[in-house]
VEXKEPA-108617 format. One record per residue (C-alpha): residue number from 1; x, y, z; residue in one letter. Coordinates in steps of 0.02 Angstrom, whole numbers, plus 50000, padded with zeros to 5 digits. Each point is the difference from the previous one (the first is absolute). Layout:
<pts>
PT   num    east   north      up   residu
PT   NUM       X       Y       Z        a
...
</pts>
This chain:
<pts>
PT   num    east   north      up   residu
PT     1   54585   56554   55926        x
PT     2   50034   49889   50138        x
PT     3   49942   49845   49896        x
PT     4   50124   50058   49870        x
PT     5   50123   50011   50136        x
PT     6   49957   49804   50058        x
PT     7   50033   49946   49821        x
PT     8   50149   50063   49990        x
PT     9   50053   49937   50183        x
PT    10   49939   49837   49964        x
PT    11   50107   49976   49825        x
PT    12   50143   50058   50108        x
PT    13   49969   49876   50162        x
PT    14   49993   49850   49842        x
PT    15   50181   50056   49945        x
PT    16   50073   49944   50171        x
PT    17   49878   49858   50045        x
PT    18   50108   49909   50061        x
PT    19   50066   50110   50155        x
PT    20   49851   49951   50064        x
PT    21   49890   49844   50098        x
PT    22   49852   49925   49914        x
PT    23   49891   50054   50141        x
PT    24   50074   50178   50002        x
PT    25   50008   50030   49824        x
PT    26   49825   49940   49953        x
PT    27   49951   50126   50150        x
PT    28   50079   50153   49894        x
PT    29   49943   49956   49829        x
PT    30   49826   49978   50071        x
PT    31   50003   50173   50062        x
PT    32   50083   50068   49851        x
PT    33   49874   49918   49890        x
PT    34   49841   49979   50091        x
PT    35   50008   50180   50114        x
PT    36   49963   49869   50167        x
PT    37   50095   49915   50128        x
PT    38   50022   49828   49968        x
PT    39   49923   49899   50144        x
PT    40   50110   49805   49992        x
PT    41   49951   49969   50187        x
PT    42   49819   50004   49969        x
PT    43   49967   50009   49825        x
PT    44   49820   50020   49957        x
PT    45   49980   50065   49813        x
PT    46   50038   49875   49861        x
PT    47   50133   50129   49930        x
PT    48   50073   49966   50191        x
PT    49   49984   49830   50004        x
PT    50   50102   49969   49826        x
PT    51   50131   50092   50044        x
PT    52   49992   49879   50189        x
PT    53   49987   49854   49872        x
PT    54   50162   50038   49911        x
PT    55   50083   49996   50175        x
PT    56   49939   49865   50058        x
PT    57   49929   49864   49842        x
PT    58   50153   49922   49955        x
PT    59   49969   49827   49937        x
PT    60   50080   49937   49858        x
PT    61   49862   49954   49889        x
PT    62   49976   50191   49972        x
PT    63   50141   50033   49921        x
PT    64   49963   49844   49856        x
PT    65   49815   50097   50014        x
PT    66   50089   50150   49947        x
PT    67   50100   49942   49853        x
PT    68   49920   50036   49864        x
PT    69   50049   49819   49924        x
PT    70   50030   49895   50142        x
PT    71   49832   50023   50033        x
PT    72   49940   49941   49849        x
PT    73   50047   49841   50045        x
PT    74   49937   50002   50153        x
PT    75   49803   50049   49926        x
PT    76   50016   49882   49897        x
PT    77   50043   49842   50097        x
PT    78   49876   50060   50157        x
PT    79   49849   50059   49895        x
PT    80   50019   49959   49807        x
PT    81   50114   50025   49857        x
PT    82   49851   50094   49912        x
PT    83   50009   50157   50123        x
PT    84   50185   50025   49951        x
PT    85   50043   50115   49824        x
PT    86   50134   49909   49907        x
PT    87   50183   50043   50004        x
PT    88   50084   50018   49837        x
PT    89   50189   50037   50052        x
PT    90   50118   50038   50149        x
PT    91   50146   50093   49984        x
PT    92   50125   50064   50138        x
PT    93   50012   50157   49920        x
PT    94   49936   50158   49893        x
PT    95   50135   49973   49860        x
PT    96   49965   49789   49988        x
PT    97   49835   50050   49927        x
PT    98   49948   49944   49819        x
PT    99   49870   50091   49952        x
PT   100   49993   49917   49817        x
PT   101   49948   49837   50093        x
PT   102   49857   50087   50108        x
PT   103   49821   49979   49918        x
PT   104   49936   50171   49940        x
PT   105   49902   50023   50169        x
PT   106   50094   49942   50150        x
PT   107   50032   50098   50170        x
PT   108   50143   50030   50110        x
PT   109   50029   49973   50197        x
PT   110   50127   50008   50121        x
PT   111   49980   49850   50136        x
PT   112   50065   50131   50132        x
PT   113   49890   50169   49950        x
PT   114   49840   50060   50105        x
PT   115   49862   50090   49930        x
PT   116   50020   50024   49799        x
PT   117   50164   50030   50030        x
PT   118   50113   49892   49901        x
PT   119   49841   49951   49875        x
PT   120   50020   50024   49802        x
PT   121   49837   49961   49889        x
PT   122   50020   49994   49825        x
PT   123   49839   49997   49909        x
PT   124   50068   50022   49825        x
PT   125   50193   49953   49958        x
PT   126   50013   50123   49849        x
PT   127   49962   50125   50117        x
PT   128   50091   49950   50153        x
PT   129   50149   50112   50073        x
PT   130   50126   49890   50035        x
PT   131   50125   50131   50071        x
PT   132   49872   50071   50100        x
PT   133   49947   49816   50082        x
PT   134   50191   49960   50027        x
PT   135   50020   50169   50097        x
PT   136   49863   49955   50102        x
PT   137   50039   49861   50040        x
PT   138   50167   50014   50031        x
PT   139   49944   50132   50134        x
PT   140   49912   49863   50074        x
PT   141   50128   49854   50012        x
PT   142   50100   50145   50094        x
PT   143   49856   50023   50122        x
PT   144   49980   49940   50181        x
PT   145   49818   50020   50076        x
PT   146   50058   49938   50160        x
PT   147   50127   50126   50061        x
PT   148   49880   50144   49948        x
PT   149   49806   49926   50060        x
PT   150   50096   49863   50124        x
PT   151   49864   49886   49915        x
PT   152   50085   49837   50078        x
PT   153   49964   49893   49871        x
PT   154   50096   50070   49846        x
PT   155   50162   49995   50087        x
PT   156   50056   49846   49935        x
PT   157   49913   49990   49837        x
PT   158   50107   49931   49842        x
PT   159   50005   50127   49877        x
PT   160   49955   49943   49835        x
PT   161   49913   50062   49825        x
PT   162   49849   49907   49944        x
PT   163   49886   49986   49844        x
PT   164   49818   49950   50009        x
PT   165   49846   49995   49886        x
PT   166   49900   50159   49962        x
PT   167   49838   49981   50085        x
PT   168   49888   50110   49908        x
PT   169   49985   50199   50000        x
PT   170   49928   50101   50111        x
PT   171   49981   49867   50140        x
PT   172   49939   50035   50151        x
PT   173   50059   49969   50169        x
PT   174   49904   49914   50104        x
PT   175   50092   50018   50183        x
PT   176   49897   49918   50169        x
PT   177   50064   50078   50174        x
PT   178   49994   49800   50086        x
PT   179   50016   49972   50184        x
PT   180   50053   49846   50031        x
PT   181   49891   49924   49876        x
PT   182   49863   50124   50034        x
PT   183   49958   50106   49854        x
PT   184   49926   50179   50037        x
PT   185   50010   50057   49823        x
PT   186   50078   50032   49839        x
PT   187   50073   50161   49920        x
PT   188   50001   50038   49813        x
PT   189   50140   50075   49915        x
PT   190   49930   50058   49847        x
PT   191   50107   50082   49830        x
PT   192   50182   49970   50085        x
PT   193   50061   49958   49792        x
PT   194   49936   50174   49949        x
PT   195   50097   50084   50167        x
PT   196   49848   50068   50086        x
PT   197   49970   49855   50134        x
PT   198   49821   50040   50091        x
PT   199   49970   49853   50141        x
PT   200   49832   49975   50090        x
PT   201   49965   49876   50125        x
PT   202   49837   49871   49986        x
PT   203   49920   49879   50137        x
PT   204   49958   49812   49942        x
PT   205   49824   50047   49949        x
PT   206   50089   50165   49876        x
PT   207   49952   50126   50098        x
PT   208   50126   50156   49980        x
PT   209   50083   50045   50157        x
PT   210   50045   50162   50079        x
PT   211   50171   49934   50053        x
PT   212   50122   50130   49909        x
PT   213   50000   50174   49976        x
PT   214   49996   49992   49813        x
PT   215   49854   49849   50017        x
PT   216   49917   50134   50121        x
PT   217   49991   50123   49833        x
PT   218   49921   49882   49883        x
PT   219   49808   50058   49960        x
PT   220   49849   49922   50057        x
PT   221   49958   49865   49903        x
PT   222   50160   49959   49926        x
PT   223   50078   49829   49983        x
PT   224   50104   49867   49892        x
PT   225   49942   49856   49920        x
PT   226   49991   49858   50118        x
PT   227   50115   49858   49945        x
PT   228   49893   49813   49962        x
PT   229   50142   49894   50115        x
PT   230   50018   50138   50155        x
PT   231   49913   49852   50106        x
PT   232   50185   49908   49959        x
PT   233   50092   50138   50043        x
PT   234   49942   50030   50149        x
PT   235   50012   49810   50050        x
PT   236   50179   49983   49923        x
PT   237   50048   50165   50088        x
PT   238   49939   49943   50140        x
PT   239   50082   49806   49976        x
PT   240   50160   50065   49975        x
PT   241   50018   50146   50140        x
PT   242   49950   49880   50132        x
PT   243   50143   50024   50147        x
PT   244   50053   50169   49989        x
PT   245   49945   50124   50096        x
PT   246   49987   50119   49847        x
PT   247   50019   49990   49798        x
PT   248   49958   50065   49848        x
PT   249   49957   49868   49897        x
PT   250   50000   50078   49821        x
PT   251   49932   49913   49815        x
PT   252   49946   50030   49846        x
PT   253   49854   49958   49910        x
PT   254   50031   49946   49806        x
PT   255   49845   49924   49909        x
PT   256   49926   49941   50151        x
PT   257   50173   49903   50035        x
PT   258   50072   50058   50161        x
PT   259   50171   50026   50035        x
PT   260   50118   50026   50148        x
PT   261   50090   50182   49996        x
PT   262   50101   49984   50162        x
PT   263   49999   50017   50196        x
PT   264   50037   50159   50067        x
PT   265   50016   50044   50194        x
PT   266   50006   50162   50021        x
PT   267   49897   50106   49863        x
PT   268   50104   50150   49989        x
PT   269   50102   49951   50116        x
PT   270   49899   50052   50136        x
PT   271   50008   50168   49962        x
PT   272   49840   50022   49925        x
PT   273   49924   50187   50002        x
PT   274   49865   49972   49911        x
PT   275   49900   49898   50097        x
PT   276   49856   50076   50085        x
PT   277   50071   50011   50198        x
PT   278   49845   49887   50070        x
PT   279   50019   49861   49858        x
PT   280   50175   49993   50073        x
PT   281   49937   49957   50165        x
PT   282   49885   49892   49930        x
PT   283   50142   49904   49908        x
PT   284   50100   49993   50133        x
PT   285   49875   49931   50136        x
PT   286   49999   49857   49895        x
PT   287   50189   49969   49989        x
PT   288   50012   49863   50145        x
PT   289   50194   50022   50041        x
PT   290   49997   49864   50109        x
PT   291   50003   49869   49856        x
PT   292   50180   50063   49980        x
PT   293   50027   49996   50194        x
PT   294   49944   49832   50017        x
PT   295   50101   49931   49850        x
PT   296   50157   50055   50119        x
PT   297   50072   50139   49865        x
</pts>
């Protein structure tokens, strides 16, 4: 009852986000969401320390880290044109979208959208529901992930519609928690195209990890076929998070080709409830908040 109660609370306190401060704001929605006081004096947890990081990380290069295309361009001239998936078309809205002239396999992004929202795949064009891609993303281009998570970095995002090349089905995610340039391990998301994501996390030497409640439930034994190139993905992953004090460094793995998915800061937006309470301790004692002190933000 009372987490019911929370919910409902916390969809209210996101109607009038903006009566609030960052700092005081992120205080109540942590609450609401979490049950716990939210500590931003001394934050120790990694849930704590992202939502400290939101506050306080405010260099520009996140935000072009961020967008889903500036970055692109970004991977591309710092680490290879080979990591980045192809771009088809741009458009600056839902309704400038020819389908007609999109290859029967193609998939949709906002630049502006966190999480899979704002994403489109079309695996099969004969198939595809157009009014039911426009809706969505129409939702999207009318969303704002800053005012509601205060994730800094969205806030000035250009909102734009993008096309890019179908990948493959049922890819896997293959996300590494990196700090700064340390990797500690990668998690698996698992059937996300057939809507029943499972995620698991796995050291270097794929060993399955007891990091998440759900991984906690897998049986003895069980694991997931360990990928030929996941020496280059932890090197990449570890290449390319170098400097911040915490990222998500997430690809894919097609044929053996890798593939940069994106950067992301602050996994659920720090409000992750799954986590088992002493992996986020352990996350968090490795979040060295002092690499953002020292860079004067």
């Amino acid at each position: 009852m009372f987490k019911s109660i929370r919910y409902y609370l916390m969809r209210a306190l996101e109607r009038v986000n903006g009566l609030f401060s960052s700092p005081l704001y992120l205080r109540l929605h942590y609450f609401l969401s979490m049950g716990k006081v939210l500590h931003l004096d001394n934050p120790r947890t990694m849930n704590e320390k992202l939502q400290w990081l939101k506050l306080h990380q405010h260099d520009p290069l996140l935000t072009t880290l961020v967008d889903k295309l500036a970055v692109k361009e970004y991977v591309a001239s710092h680490y290879g044109e080979d990591l980045v998936c192809p771009v088809i078309a741009l458009w600056s809205n839902s309704y400038l979208i020819d389908f007609d002239n999109l290859p029967d396999r193609f998939v949709l992004k906002t630049t502006h959208g966190g999480g899979s929202n704002g994403v489109v795949v079309c695996s099969d064009k004969s198939t595809f529901n157009k009014e039911a891609a426009l809706q969505k993303l129409d939702r999207a281009m009318a969303a704002n992930i800053y005012p509601i998570y205060r994730e800094w970095p969205y806030k000035d995002v250009p909102k734009l519609i993008f096309a890019e090349e179908y990948l493959g089905d049922d890819l896997v995610d293959y996300k590494f928690y990196c700090f700064n340039g340390e990797v500690d391990c990668v998690l698996l998301c698992v059937d996300r195209q057939k809507g029943s994501p499972k995620f698991y996390f796995f050291d270097r030497d794929w060993n399955l990890l007891r990091y998440n409640k759900r991984g906690k439930a897998a049986p003895e034994g069980f694991t997931l076929p360990k990928p030929a190139n996941i020496d280059q993905l932890f090197d990449l992953a570890a290449k390319m998070s170098k400097g911040f004090p915490f990222v998500r460094m997430d690809f894919y793995d097609v044929d053996g080709k890798c593939y940069f998915g994106e950067y992301t800061f602050y996994p659920a937006s720090g409000f992750d409830a799954n986590r088992l309470p002493e992996m986020d301790l352990y996350f968090g004692d490795k979040i060295d908040l002092s690499l953002v002190k020292e860079a004067g933000e």
